[in-house]
N, C-alpha and C positions, 0 to 999 in steps of 0.2 A: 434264608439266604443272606442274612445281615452278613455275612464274613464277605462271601460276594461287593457285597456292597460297598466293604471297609477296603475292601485290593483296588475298587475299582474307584473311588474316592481321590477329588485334588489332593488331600493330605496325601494319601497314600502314595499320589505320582510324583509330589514331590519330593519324598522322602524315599520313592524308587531313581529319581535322577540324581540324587543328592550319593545314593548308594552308587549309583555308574557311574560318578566324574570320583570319588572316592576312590573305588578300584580300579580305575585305570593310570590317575595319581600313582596311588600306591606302586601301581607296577612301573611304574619309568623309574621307581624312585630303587625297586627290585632289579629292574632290568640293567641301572646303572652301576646297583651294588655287585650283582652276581652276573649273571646274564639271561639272555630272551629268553632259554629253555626253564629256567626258573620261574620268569614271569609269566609264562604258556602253563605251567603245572599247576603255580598259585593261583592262577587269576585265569587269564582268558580260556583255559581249557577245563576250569572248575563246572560244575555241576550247579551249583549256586550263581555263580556268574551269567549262564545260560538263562536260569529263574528269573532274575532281574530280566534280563532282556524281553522275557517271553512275558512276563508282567507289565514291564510298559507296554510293551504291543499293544495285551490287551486294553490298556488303558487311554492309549491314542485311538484306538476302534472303538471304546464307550464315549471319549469326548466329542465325535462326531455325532453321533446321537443327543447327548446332553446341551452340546452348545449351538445342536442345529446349523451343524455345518456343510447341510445341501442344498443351503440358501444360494442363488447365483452374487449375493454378495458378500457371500463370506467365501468364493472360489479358490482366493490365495491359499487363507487359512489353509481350506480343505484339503489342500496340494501338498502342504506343507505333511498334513498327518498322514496321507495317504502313504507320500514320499517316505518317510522313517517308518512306516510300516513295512515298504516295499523292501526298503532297505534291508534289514532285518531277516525279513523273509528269504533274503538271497546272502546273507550271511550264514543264515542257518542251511541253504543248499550248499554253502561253499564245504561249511562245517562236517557235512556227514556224504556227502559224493562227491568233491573234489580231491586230489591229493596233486601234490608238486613232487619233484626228484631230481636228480643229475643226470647228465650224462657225458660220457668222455670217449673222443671219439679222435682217433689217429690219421696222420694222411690216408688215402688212396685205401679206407677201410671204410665198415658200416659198422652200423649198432640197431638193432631191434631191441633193446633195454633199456630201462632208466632203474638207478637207485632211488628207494623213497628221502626223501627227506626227516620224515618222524623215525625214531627207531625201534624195533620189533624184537623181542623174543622168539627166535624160530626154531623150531623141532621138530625130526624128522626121525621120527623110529621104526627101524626095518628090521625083520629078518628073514630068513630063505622064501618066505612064501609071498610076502606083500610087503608095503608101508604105507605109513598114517602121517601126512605132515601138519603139523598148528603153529599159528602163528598169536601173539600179542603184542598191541604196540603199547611201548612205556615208556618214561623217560626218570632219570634218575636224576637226581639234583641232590646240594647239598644242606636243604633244607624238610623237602621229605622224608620220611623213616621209608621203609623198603615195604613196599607190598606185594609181591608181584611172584605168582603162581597161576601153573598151569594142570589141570587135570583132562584125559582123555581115557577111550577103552582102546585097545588093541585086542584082536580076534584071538585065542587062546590065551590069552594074558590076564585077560581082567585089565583094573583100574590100575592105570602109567599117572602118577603124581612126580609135578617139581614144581620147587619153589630154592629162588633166592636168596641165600642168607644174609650177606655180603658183598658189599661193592667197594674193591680198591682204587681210588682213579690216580689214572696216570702212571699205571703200576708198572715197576720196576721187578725185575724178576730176581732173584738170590736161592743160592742153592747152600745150607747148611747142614755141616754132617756132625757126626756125635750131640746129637743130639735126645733125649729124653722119650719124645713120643716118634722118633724116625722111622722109618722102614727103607726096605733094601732097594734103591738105584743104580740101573745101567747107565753109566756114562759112555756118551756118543760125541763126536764130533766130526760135523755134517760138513761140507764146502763150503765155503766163506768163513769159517773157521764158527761158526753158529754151534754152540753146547746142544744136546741134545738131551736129556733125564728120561728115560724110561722107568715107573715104578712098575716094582715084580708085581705080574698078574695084568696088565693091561696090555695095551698096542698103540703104537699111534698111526698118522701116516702124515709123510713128508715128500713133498716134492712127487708125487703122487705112488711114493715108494713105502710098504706096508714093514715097520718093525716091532717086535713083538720082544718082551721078556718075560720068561716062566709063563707063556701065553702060548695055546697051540690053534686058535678060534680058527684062525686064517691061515689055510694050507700054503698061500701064495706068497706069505710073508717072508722074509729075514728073521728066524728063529733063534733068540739068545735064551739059554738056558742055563739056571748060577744051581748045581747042586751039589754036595761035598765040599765044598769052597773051588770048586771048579767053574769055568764059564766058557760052555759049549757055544756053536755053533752051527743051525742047519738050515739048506737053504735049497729049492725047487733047481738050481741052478749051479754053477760050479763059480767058486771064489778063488780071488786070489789074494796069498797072504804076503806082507811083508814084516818081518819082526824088525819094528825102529830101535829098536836097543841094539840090535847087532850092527846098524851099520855102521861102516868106519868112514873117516874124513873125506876119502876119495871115492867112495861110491855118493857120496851125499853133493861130491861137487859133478861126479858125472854120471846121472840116477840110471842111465839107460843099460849100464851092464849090472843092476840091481838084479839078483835071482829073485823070483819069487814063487811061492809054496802051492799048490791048486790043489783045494779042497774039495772034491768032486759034491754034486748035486745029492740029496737024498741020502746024507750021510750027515752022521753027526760030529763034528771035530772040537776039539779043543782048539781053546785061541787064549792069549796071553792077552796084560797089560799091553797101553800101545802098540798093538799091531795095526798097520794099514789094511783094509783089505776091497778089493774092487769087485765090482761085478755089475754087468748092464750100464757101461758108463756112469757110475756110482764109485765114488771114492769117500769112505770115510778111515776114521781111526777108532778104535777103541780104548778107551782108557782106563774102563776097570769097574769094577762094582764098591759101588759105595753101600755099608752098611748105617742103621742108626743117620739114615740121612731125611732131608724134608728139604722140598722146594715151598719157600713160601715170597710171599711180596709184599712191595711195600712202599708207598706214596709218593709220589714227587709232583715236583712243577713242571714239568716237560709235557705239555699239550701234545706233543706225537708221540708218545708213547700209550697202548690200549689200557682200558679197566679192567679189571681182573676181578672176576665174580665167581664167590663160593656159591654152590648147588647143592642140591638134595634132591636126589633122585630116589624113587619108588616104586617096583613090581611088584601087585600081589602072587599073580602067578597063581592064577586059577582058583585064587581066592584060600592057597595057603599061605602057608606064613610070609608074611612079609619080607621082600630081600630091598636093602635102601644101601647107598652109597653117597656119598663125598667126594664132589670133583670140583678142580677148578676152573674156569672157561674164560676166555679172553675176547673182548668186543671193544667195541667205540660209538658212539652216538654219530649218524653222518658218516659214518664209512663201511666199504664195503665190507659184508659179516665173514668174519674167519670160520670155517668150520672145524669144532672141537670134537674129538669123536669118543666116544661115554658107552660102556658094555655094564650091562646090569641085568640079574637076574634070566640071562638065555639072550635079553634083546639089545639090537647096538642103537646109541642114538647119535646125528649129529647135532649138535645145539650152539646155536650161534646168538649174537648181539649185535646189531648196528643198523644199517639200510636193509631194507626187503625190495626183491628185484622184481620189477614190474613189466612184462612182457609188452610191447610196442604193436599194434596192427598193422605196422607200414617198417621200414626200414630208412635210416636217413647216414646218410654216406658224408664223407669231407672230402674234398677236391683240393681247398689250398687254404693256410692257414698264414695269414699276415700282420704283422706285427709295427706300430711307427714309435718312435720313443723319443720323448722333449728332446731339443738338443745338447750335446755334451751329458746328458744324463742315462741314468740306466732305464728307468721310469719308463715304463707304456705310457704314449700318450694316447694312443686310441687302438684297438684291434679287432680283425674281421675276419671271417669264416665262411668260405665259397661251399656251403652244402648243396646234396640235390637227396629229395623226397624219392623214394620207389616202393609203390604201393599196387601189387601185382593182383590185389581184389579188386580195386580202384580202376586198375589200369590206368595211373598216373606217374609219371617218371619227367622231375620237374625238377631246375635249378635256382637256389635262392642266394643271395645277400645279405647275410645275417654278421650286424656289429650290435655296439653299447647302446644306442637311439634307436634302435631297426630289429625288430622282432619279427618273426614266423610264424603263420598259422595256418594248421591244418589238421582239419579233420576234428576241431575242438581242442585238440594239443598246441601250445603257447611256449615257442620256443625266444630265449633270449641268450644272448651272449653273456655268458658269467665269466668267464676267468680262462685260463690255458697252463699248459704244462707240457715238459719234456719226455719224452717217451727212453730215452737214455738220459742220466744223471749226467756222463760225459758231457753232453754235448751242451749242457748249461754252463758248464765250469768252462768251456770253451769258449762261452759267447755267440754262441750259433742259434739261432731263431725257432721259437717254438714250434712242436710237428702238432700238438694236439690241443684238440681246443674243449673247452668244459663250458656245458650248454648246461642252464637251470627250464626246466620244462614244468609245465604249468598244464593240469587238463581242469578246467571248468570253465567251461562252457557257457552252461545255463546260471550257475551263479554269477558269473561274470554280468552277465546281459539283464536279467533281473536286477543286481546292486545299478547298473548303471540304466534304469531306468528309473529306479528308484532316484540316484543322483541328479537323473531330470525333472524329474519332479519336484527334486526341493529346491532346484534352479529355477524353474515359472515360480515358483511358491514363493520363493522369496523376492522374485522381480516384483511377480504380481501384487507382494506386500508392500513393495515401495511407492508404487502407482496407485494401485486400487486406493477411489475415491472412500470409502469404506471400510479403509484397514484400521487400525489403532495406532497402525505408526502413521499415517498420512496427518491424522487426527493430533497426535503431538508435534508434527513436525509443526503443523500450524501455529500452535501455540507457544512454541521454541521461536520461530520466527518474530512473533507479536516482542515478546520478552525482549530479545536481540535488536529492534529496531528503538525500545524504548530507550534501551542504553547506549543504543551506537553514538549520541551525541558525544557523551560524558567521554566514551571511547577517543575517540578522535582528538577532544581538547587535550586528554592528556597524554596521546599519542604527539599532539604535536609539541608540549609543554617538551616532552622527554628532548627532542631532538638536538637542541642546541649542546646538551649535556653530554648526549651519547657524539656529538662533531670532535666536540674539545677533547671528552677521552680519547681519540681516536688520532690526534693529533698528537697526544702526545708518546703513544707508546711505540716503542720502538722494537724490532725485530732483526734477528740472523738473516730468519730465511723470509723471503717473500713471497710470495706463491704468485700466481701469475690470475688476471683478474677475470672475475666471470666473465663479462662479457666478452673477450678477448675468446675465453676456453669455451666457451657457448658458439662462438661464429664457428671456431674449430669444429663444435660438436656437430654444424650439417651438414661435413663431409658424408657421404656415402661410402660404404666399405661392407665386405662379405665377411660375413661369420663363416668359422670351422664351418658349421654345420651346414653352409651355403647359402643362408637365407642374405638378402640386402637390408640393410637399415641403415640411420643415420647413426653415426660414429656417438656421439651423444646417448644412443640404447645400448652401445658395445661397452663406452665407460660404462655407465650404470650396473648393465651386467657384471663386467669384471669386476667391479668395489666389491658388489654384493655379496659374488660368488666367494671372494678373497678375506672379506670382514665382516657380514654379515648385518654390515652400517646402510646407512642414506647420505650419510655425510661426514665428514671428518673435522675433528674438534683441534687446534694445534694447540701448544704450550698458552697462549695468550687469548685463546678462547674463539680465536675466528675461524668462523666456521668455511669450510672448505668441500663445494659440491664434487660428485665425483667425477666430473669433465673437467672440475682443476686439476684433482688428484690424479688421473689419466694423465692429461699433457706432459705435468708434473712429473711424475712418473718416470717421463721419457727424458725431462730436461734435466733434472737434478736428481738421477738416480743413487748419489752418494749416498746425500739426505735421507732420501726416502726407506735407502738399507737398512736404517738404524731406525724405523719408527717402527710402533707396535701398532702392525695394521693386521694381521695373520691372526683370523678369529680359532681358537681353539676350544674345545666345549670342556665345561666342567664335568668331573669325574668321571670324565672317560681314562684316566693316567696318562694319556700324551705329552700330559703340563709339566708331570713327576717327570715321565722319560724326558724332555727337552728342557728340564730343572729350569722350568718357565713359571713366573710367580706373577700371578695376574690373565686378563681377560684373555690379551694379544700377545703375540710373538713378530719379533721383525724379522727381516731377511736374513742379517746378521747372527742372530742366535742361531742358526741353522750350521752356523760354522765355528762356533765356539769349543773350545777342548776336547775338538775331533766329534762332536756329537752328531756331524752328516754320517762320519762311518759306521757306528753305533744304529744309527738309524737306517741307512743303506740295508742293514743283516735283517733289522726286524722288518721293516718293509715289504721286504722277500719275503717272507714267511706269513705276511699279512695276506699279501698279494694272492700266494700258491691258496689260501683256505678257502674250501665250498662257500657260497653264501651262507649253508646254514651251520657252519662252524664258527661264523668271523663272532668275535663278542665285540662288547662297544668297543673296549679298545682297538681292536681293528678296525673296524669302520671309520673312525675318528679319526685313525691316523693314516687310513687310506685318505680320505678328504682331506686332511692337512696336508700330506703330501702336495694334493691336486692343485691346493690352493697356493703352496710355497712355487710351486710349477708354471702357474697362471702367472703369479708375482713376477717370476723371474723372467715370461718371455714378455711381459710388457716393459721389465728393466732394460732388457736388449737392446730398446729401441722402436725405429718405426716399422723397422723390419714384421712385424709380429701383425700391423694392418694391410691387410688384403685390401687396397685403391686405385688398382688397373685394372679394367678388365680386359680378359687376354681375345683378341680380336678371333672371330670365326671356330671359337673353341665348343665342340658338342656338349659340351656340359656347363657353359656357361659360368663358368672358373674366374677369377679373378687371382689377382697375385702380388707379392708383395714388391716394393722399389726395389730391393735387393734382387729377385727375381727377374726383374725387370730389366737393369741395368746387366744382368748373368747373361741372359737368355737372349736379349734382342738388342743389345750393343757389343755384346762380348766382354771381356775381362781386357783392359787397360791398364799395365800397371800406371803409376805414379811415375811421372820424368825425376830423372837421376836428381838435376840440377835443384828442381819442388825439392825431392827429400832431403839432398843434401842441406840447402837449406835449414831446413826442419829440424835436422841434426846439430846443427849448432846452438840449441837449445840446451841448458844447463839445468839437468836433472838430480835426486837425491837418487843414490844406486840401492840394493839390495842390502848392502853392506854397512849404509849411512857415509860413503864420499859423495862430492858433488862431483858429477861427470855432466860430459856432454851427453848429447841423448844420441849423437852417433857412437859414441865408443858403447853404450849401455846398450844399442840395440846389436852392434858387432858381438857383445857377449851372450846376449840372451840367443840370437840364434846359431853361436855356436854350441849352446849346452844345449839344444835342441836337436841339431841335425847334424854335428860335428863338421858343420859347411861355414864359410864366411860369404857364399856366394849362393843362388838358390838358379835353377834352370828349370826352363817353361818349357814346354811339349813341343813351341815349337822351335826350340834352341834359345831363345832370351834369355840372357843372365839375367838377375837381377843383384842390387846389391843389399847387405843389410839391413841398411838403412829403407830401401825400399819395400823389403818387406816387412817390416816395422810396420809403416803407415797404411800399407796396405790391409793389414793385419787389423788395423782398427776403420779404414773406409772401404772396405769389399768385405 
């Protein structure tokens, strides 16, 4: 058992941690190049990765033996091994009985579903008598070679084999005729003007309607048959033709006294080039038969567009000769699977690529979906989801409040607010408020509750390492202290030596801006005031947070090296927002491409670059398109620039003003609400404009215009609200005029 002996060895453990902080490296460094499904294939979903882990295990379970760690004073230690054992152990549950998914769910509707989140190879092959469905989950990246087949029996059949050949991502579709190795296509054209290619000898189905060319399989189909250079038509139903080449200008301008041709049911007819022809609220055209033609595909950068995967399919078919075909099938990683439908050897198959649907024990409904967004901006700034659970085994029928911080649970299902979306396209390009919301569901349970027992564990573990009279760290801090007291003298003399030095430099440098002084921004900071999230603290943990959130700093360094806490930078913020526009505070992470897209060179970004050479509208498009993606489609790049967003958003409503602190609290209110001044002076003073006489005033103020004349600031505010409102006068609800100039001022103090 020396090999034993060599796994379970300090060398060995530390040359197994040395291998785990290595591959995990490695993968941020994968994750950042490519993306997570990459670094899931390489690294954390590897086989060997798993070995490591299951190697230290054991090796945290021999060192409590070895170093006698069920002394009561080595308790910490002990917590500490126990705890990454536990850990582990519930990683590995999460690993092989947990799975996550989506769901999207529309007003005044339910969903008993979720999509998985990993994606699956799924096959379902039937014929008159039964079906066999299999599934495989894979993932394709651009760093794996393709491995990926599936074999099964079917009852009369014998062995059903396929396998993969090919994976085009992002494939764009092309249809080529005279071509070399082509063969004969029906061209079709479907509603929405969508091409349709039937090759001779298959079928497909669309829109749940069955068409077939030189194909008789399916009695209930749209029968197209090309033979003598003729191209028949027969169909269970009766059609009706219109031949587009005959019409003239005036049937085209008023269609309704169009004759048209009716091909009765169960017969077989001839049909021309473009002919329209209907049946069953079906309208397509026919275009013709292409010979010598091939649909093939071919790569792009358009993340919505699916992959396109060549196939090889295989009946033996009773264990004769082998019948195999070439097809190609279209999927996406994270979205729902299209089904391709594949006829071979006698059996049909449908065979898909993307999420696998996960059947729900309960059903969960949406009631109302609500939407808030920064202001003047497009941007969510927060959004929430009025569901209710109905679980008719349970007999539980419950309403919940599920947003971004506020999760659902039940029944071991872990529901969070992910993201929303429009159920009509219209009604976005409109501006009207999202109907559907996209929920990320989570079922583990028991790995859940194990990892975070584990997580308690190494939390006494490592308190208890700080404490425990007995620890090894207890034991150096001792001797760190001995060391630090012998030097504190020396310390001091030349702490004090320094001072005179660092007065006079101080004296003599001169600055623009001044910032305003800590202790001034520190009294500020024990205002009390209510976070979004509702909780009370002192204004002093709101700055902190916002810096943090925003730049990812503790403090802020200016041109001349003085440092600047962030309860200056907060006040600050508010007083001299000019300033502050033009500084690079807006952390953005490296090689995520956000820096490329905001042709940003360096750590930070100010406020101001956000509006440079239109790059808000540029960003506005991609934003959207970051925003609509499942969690498990976003790559870094979107996540990064969703957060940069968030942080240019935070920026901008502390720019605002004071308005953005919640420091009233609103008297007798059930939720304990506070509000901002502005709210304040709205809601429980009313709106006051500004006296005529004040603005006039204020008007005689000698401004630089638009144009670069110097006006007065009343003629400047007479034109700005007439390019506005095409009024020189504005009227209030309850008949008050105002004038220009008044609402000028008002404009910047209400």
């Amino acid at each position: 058992m020396k090999w034993l002996k060599n796994i379970l060895s300090p060398k060995a453990m530390a040359v197994l941690l040395f291998l785990m902080a290595a591959a995990i490296g490695t993968a941020t460094f994968i994750e950042n190049s490519y993306d997570t499904t990459t670094a899931k294939v390489l690294i954390y979903n590897a086989k060997w990765f798993e070995i490591i882990l299951f190697l230290l295990m054991l090796n945290f379970l021999n060192n409590i033996k070895r170093y006698n760690l069920l002394s009561l004073k080595k308790w910490s230690v002990l917590l500490l091994h126990i705890g990454f054992i536990v850990v582990l152990i519930g990683s590995f549950v999460t690993r092989y009985f947990g799975f996550e998914g989506v769901m999207m769910i529309e007003e005044n509707s339910k969903e008993n579903s979720i999509y998985s989140s990993e994606p699956y190879l799924q096959v379902n092959a039937f014929d008159s008598l039964g079906s066999i469905s299999a599934y495989k989950q894979y993932y394709f990246t651009d760093l794996n070679s393709i491995d990926l087949s599936m074999d099964f029996e079917f009852p009369n059949y014998g062995n059903v084999s396929l396998n993969v050949l090919k994976r085009t991502k992002n494939a764009l579709k092309e249809f080529k005729t005279d071509v070399v190795d082509g063969g004969l296509y029906l061209h079709l054209v479907l509603p929405g003007m969508e091409d349709l290619y039937i090759k001779s000898g298959t079928y497909v189905i669309k829109g749940g309607q069955v068409y077939s060319f030189n194909n008789r399989e399916i009695s209930e189909s749209v029968q197209f048959s090309y033979v003598d250079e003729k191209l028949n038509v027969y169909a269970p139903y009766d059609i009706y033709r219109t031949e587009m080449s005959k019409l003239s200008k005036r049937d085209r301008i008023n269609p309704s006294n169009i004759s048209r041709d009716t091909l009765y049911s169960f017969f077989k007819h001839e049909i021309g080039e473009r002919n329209l022809i209907s049946f069953l609220n079906n309208q397509i055209t026919v275009m013709g038969v292409e010979e010598n033609a091939k649909v093939s595909w071919s790569s792009t950068e358009n993340d919505e567009l699916p992959d396109a995967f060549d196939i090889n399919v295989c009946v033996n078919k009773n264990t004769q000769k082998q019948i195999c075909i070439n097809e190609t099938i279209l999927g996406k990683e994270s979205s729902r699977p299209t089904n391709n439908l594949i006829n071979c050897g006698g059996l049909a198959f449908n065979i898909a690529y993307g999420s696998k649907k996960i059947m729900l024990p309960f059903e969960v409904g949406l009631k109302d979906f609500r939407l808030e967004k920064y202001p003047g901006s497009k941007n969510a700034s927060s959004y929430e989801s009025d569901i209710f659970i109905f679980d008719s085994v349970k007999n539980h029928n419950q309403d919940y409040n599920l947003f971004m911080n506020h999760v659902v649970d039940y029944r071991g299902y872990r529901f969070f607010q992910s993201s929303y979306t429009w159920s009509n396209e219209n009604d976005e390009d409109e501006g009207k408020d999202p109907d559907t919301t996209i929920l990320s569901v989570n079922y583990d349970f028991l790995g859940t509750w194990i990892t975070y027992l584990g997580y308690l564990m190494l939390a006494v573990g490592l308190l208890g390492t700080l404490f425990n009279p007995n620890s090894r760290f207890v034991s150096i801090r001792k001797k760190i202290i001995k060391m630090r007291n012998a030097r504190k003298s020396l310390g001091t003399l030349l702490l004090f030596l320094s001072l005179p030095f660092v007065n006079f430099s101080q004296q003599n440098q001169t600055t623009k801006y001044t910032p305003i002084s800590e202790s001034v921004a520190d009294s500020i900071g024990t205002l009390m005031v209510q976070t979004l999230e509702g909780r009370i603290q002192p204004l002093h943990t709101s700055a902190y947070d916002v810096f943090h959130k925003v730049s990812k700093e503790s403090q802020f360094v200016l041109d001349d090296s003085t440092v600047l806490t962030p309860m200056q930078v907060f006040v600050d913020l508010i007083l001299e927002p000019k300033y502050w526009k033009d500084q690079k505070i807006i952390y953005i992470k490296r090689g995520s491409g956000v820096r490329k897209t905001l042709k940003i060179e360096g750590k930070f970004a100010s406020f101001n670059d956000f509006y440079k050479n239109d790059i808000n509208l540029e960003i506005d498009s991609i934003y959207s398109v970051s925003l609509q993606k499942p969690d498990t489609r976003k790559n870094v790049f979107d996540k990064e620039l969703l957060k940069v967003i968030e942080r240019f958003n935070v920026l901008s409503q502390v720019l605002s003003g004071m308005n953005y602190i919640k420091v009233i609290p609103i008297e007798n209110d059930s939720n304990n609400s506070w509000e901002t001044s502005q709210f304040f002076n709205k809601n429980l003073f009313g709106y006051n404009p500004v006296k005529l006489n004040i603005a006039d005033s204020i008007g005689t103020l000698l401004v630089k215009s638009d144009s670069g004349n110097i006006v007065h600031l009343h003629s400047y505010a007479v034109e700005l609200l007439s390019k506005i409102s095409n009024q020189n006068v504005f009227k209030l609800n309850d008949g008050t005029y105002l004038s220009s100039m008044q609402v000028f001022v008002d404009l910047m103090l209400q």
